[in-house]
C-alpha positions as CSV (number, residue, x, y, z in Angstrom):
1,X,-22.7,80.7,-19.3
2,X,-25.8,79.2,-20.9
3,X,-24.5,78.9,-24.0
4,X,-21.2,77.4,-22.9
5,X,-23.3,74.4,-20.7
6,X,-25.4,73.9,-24.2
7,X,-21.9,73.1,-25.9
8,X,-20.3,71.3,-23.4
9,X,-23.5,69.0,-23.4
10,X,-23.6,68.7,-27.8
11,X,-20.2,67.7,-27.1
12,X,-20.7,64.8,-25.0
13,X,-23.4,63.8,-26.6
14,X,-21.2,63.4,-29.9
15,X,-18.9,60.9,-28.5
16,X,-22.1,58.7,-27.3
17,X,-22.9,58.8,-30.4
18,X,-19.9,58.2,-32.5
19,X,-19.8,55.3,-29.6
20,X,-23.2,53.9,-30.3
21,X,-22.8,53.9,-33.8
22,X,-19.5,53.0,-34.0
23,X,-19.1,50.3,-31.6
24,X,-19.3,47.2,-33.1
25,X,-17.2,47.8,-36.0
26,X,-14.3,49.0,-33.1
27,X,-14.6,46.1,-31.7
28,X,-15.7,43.7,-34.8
29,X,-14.2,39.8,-34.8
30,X,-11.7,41.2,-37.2
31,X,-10.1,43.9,-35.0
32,X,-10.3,42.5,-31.1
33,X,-9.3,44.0,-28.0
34,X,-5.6,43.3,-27.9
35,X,-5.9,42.6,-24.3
36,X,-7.8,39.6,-24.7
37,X,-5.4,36.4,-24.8
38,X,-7.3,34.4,-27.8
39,X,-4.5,31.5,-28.2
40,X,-2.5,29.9,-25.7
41,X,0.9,29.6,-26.8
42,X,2.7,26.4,-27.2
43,X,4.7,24.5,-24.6
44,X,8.6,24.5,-25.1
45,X,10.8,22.2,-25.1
46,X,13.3,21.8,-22.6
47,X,16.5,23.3,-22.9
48,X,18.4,20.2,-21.5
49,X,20.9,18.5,-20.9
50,X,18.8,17.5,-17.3
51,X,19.1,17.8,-14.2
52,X,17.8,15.2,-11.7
53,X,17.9,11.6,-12.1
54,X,14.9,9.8,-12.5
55,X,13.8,6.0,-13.3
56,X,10.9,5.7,-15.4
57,X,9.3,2.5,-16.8
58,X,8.3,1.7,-20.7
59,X,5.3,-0.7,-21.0
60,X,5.3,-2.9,-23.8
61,X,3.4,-1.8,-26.8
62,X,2.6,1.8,-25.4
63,X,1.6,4.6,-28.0
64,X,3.5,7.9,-27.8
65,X,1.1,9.6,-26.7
66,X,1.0,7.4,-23.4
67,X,4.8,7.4,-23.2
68,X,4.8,11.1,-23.5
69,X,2.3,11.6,-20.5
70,X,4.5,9.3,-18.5
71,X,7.4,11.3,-19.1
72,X,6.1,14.4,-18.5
73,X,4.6,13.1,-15.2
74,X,8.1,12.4,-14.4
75,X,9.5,15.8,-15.3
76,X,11.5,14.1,-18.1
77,X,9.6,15.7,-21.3
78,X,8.0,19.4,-21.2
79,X,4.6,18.2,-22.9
80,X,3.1,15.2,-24.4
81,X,3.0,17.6,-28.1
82,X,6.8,18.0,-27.9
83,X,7.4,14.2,-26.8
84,X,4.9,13.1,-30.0
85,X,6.3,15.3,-32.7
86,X,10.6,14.2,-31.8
87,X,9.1,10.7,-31.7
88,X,8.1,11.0,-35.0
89,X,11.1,12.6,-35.9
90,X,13.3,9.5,-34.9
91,X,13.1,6.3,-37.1
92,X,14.4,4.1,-34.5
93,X,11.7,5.6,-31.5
94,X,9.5,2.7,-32.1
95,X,12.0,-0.1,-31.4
96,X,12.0,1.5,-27.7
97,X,12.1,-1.8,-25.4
98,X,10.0,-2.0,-22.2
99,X,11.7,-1.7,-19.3
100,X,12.7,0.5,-16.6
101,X,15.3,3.5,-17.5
102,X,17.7,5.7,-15.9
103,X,16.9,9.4,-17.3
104,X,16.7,12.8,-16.0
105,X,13.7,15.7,-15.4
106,X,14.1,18.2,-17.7
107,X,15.8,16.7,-20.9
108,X,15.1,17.5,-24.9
109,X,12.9,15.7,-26.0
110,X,14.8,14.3,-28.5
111,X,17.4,13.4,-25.9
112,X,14.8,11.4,-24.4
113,X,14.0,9.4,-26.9
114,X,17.3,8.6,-27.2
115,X,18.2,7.9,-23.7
116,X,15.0,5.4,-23.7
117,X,17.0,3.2,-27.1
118,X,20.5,3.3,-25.3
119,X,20.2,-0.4,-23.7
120,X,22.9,1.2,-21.1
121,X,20.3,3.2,-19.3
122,X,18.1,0.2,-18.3
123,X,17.3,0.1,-14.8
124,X,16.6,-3.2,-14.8
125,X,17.0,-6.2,-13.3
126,X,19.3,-8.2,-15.8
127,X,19.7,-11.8,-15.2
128,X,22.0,-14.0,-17.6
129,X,21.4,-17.5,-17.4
130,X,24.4,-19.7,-19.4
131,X,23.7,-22.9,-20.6
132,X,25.1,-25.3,-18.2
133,X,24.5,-23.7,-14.8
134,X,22.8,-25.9,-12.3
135,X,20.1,-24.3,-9.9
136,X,22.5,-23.3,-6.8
137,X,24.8,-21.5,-9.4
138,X,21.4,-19.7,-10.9
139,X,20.0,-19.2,-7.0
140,X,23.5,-17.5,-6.2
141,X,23.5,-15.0,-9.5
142,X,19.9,-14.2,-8.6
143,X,21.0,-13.1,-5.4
144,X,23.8,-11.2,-6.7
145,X,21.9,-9.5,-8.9
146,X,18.8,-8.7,-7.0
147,X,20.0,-8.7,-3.6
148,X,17.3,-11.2,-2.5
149,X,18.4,-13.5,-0.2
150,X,19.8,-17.3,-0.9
151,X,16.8,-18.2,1.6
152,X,14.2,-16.2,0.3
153,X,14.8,-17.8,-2.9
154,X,14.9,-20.7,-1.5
155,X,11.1,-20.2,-0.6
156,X,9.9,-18.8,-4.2
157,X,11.5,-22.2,-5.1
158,X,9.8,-24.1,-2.9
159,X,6.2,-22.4,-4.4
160,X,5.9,-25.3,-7.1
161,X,2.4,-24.0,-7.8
162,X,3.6,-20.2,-7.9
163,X,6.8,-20.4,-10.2
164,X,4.5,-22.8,-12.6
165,X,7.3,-26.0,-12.3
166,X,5.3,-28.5,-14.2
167,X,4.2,-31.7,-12.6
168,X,6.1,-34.3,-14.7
169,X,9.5,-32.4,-13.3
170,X,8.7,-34.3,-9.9
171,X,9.5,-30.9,-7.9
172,X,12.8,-30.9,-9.3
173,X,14.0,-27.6,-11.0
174,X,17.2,-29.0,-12.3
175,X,17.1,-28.3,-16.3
176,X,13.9,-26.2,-16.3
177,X,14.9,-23.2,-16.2
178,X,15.8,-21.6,-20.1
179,X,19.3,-20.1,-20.5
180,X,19.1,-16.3,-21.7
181,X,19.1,-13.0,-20.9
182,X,16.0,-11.8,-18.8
183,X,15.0,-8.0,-18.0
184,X,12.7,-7.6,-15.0
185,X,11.3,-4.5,-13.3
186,X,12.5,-3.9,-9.8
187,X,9.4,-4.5,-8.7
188,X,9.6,-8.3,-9.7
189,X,9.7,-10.7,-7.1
190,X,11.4,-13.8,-6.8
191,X,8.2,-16.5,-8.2
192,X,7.2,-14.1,-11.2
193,X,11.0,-14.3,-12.2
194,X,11.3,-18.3,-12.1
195,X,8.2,-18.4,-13.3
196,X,8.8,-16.9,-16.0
197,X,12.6,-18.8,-17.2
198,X,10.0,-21.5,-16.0
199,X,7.7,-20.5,-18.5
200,X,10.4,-20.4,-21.9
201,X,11.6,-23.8,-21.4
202,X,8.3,-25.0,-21.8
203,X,7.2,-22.7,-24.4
204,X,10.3,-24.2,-26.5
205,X,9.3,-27.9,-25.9
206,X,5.7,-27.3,-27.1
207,X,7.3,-25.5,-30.3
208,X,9.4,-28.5,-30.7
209,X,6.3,-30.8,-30.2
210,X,7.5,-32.7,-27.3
211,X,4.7,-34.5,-25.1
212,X,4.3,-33.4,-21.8
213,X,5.5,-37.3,-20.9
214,X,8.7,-36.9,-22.6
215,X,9.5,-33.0,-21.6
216,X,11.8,-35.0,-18.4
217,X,13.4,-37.2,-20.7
218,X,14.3,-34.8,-23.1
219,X,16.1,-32.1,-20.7
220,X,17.6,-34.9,-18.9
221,X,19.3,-36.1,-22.4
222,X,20.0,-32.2,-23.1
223,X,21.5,-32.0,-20.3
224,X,23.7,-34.8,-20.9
225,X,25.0,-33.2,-24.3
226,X,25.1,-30.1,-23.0
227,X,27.6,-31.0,-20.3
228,X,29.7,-32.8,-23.6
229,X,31.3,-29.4,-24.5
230,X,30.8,-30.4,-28.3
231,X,30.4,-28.0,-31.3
232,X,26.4,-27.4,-32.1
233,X,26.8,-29.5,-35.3
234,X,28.0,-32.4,-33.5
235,X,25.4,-32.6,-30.6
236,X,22.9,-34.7,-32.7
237,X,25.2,-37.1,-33.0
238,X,26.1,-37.1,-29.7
239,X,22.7,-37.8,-28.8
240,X,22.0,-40.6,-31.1
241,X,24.8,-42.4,-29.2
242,X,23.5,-42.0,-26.0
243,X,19.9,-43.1,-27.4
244,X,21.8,-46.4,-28.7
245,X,23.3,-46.8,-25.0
246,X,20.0,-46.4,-23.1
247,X,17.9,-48.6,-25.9
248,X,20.9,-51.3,-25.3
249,X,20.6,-50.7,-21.3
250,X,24.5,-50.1,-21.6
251,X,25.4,-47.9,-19.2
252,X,26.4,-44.1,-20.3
253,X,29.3,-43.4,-18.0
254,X,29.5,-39.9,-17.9
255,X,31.8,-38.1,-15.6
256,X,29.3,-34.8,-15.7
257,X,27.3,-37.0,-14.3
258,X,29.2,-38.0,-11.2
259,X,30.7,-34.5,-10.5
260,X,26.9,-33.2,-10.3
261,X,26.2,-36.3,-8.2
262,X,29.0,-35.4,-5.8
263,X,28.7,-31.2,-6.0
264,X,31.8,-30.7,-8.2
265,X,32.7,-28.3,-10.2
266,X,32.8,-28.9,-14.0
267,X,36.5,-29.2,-14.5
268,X,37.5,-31.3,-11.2
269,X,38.9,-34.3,-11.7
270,X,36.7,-37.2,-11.2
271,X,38.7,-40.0,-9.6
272,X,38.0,-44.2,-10.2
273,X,37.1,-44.0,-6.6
274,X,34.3,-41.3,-7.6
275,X,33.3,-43.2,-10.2
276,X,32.6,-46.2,-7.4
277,X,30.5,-44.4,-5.1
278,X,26.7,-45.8,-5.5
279,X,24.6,-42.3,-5.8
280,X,21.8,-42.3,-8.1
281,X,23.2,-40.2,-10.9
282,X,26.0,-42.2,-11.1
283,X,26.0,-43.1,-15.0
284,X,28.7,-45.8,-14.2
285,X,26.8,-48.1,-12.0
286,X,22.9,-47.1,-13.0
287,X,22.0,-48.0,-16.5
288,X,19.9,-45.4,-18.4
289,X,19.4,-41.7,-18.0
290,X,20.2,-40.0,-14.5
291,X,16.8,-39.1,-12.4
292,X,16.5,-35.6,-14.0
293,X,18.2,-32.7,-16.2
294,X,21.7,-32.0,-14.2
295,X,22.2,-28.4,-15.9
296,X,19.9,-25.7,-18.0
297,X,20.1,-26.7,-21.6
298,X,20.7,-24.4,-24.6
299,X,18.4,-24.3,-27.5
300,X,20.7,-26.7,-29.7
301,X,21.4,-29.3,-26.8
302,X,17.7,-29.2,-26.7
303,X,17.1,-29.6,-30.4
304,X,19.6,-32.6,-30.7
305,X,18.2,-34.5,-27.7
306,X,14.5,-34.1,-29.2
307,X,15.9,-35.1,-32.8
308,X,19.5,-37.3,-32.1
309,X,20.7,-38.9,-35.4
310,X,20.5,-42.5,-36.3
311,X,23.3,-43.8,-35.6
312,X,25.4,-46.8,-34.9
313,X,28.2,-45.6,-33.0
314,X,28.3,-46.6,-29.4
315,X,30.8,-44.2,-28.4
316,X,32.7,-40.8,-28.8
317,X,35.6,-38.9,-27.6
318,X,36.6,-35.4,-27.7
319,X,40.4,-35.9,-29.1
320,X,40.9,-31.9,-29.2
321,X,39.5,-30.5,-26.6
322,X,40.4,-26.7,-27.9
323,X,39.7,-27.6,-31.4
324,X,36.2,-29.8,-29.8
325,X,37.4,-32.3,-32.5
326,X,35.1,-35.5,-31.8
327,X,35.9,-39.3,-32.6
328,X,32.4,-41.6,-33.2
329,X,32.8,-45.0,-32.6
330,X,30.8,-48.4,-33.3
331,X,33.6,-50.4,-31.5
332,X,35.5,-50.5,-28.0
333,X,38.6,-51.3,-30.0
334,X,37.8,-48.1,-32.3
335,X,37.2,-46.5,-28.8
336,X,40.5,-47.1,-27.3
337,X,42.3,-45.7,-30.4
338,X,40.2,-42.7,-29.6
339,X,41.5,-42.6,-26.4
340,X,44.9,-42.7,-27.4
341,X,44.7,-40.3,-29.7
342,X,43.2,-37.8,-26.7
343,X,46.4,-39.1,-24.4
344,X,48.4,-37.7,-27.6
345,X,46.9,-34.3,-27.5
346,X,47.5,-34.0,-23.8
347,X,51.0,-35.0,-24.5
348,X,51.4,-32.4,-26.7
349,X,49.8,-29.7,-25.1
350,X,51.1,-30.5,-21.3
């Protein structure tokens, strides 16, 4: 009995030992515990295609790092790792335009990325200003498009200070705001987006050097050319011979003047009695330039009524009006041929 306790205890005693001496090369850094996690493993990428829609918004010049967080706060993108690396994968990821975008939570990342460069998926608000509108017609696409109210824009219009309408335009916003195509986020309100069509036209008269003193004049001629229908090359011309008609204190008669004096549209007929009715922008009985810009004016209009070429002709007549084929001429005689030459078109073309 003795002797079996004595073993029993030799025994146990062995393992201590073999425990003691062997311990730390069981459980040296080479050879640890498999039941400790030492790595976390990476994050995968969804499986896509999506699921839930979801608008999320691009700011300009973000990294993609900070575009990868954003998405994966949105449940687009699984991590910010997987976002970074098919970012870098795609050539085109880096022309990705601010904006607001129409995606879905759980997408590939790489289907992401190319969700954010489809133009198609912007969420948007996209406002397309022509060259030629007049305000009411810009007031009522704004509300089409954004759902604001005529008479709530009618108020952000009436906030001269807010929308930045410079002094010299007399509180008028006829020909100050640019033509283009204009993105804003749907938080935007009704000032910030005059302010800023507000803001282009200027910026393109400082780059064309024109004085704050002359920015009025300039639209206002612009405006006049623009309403002319002429091809782009022949617009400086067109300007010069409204330059010789004001310098001469002749007056300009323009029809375009008289249907925005009396709310037409621009391809009613304008009758002699029209012409007779004593409004201020009334080219045929006010010598000079009307009171301001009567449309938005595109970049070229602009150009040619900053630079109009020298010269003499005193008048001009668009004898195609499909081709835009324009007669110059020094002479009311020369002008009546032009004239006949348009009644010939018509003719034809009845």
């Amino acid at each position: 009995m003795l002797l079996s306790v004595l073993v029993g205890i030799l025994v146990v005693g062995a393992v201590f030992y073999v425990m003691w001496t062997r311990g730390a090369d069981m459980f040296s850094a080479d050879e640890q515990p498999t039941l400790v996690a030492t790595t976390q493993a990476p994050v995968e990428d969804f499986p896509g295609p999506g699921g839930e829609p979801v608008q999320v918004t691009v700011a300009a010049d973000v990294t993609p790092e900070v575009l990868g967080a954003s998405l994966v706060d949105a449940g687009v993108v699984s991590s910010v790792e997987v976002f970074v690396a098919a970012y870098g994968q795609n050539p085109d990821a880096t022309t990705i335009a601010p904006g607001t975008y129409n995606v879905f939570r759980q997408m590939r990342a790489a289907d992401a990325i190319t969700a954010l460069l489809d133009p198609e998926n912007l969420a948007d608000l996209t406002v397309e200003v022509t060259a030629g509108l007049t305000v009411p017609e810009i007031k009522t696409e704004l509300a089409r498009i954004t759902g604001v109210s005529v008479a709530q824009l009618d108020e952000a219009f009436a906030d001269v200070a807010g929308t930045g309408l410079p002094a010299e335009a007399g509180g008028v916003y006829e020909g100050w705001i640019a033509p283009g195509t204009y993105h804003f986020t749907l938080g935007t309100t009704p000032v910030e987006m005059i302010r800023a069509m507000i803001a282009s036209t200027v910026s393109t008269l400082d780059a064309a050097g024109v004085a704050p003193e002359d920015r009025l004049a300039v639209l206002t001629l612009g405006s006049l050319v623009e309403e002319e229908q002429v091809l782009p090359e022949d617009q400086a011309a067109v300007a010069g011979v409204f330059s010789n008609r004001v310098e001469s204190e002749t007056v300009l008669q323009r029809d375009s003047t008289v249907r925005y004096a009396l709310g037409l549209a621009d391809d009613a007929p304008v009758t002699q009695e029209d012409r007779e009715t004593d409004l201020p922008y009334n080219t045929y009985l006010h010598v000079g330039l009307p009171p301001s810009p009567i449309s938005t004016v595109s970049p070229e209009a602009l150009q040619a009524a900053v630079a109009p070429a020298e010269t003499t002709a005193r008048y001009f007549v668009v004898v195609d009006p499909v081709a835009k084929v324009v007669q110059f001429s020094d002479t009311y005689t020369e002008y009546q041929d032009s004239l006949k030459a348009l009644q010939a078109w018509r003719d034809a073309n009845a």
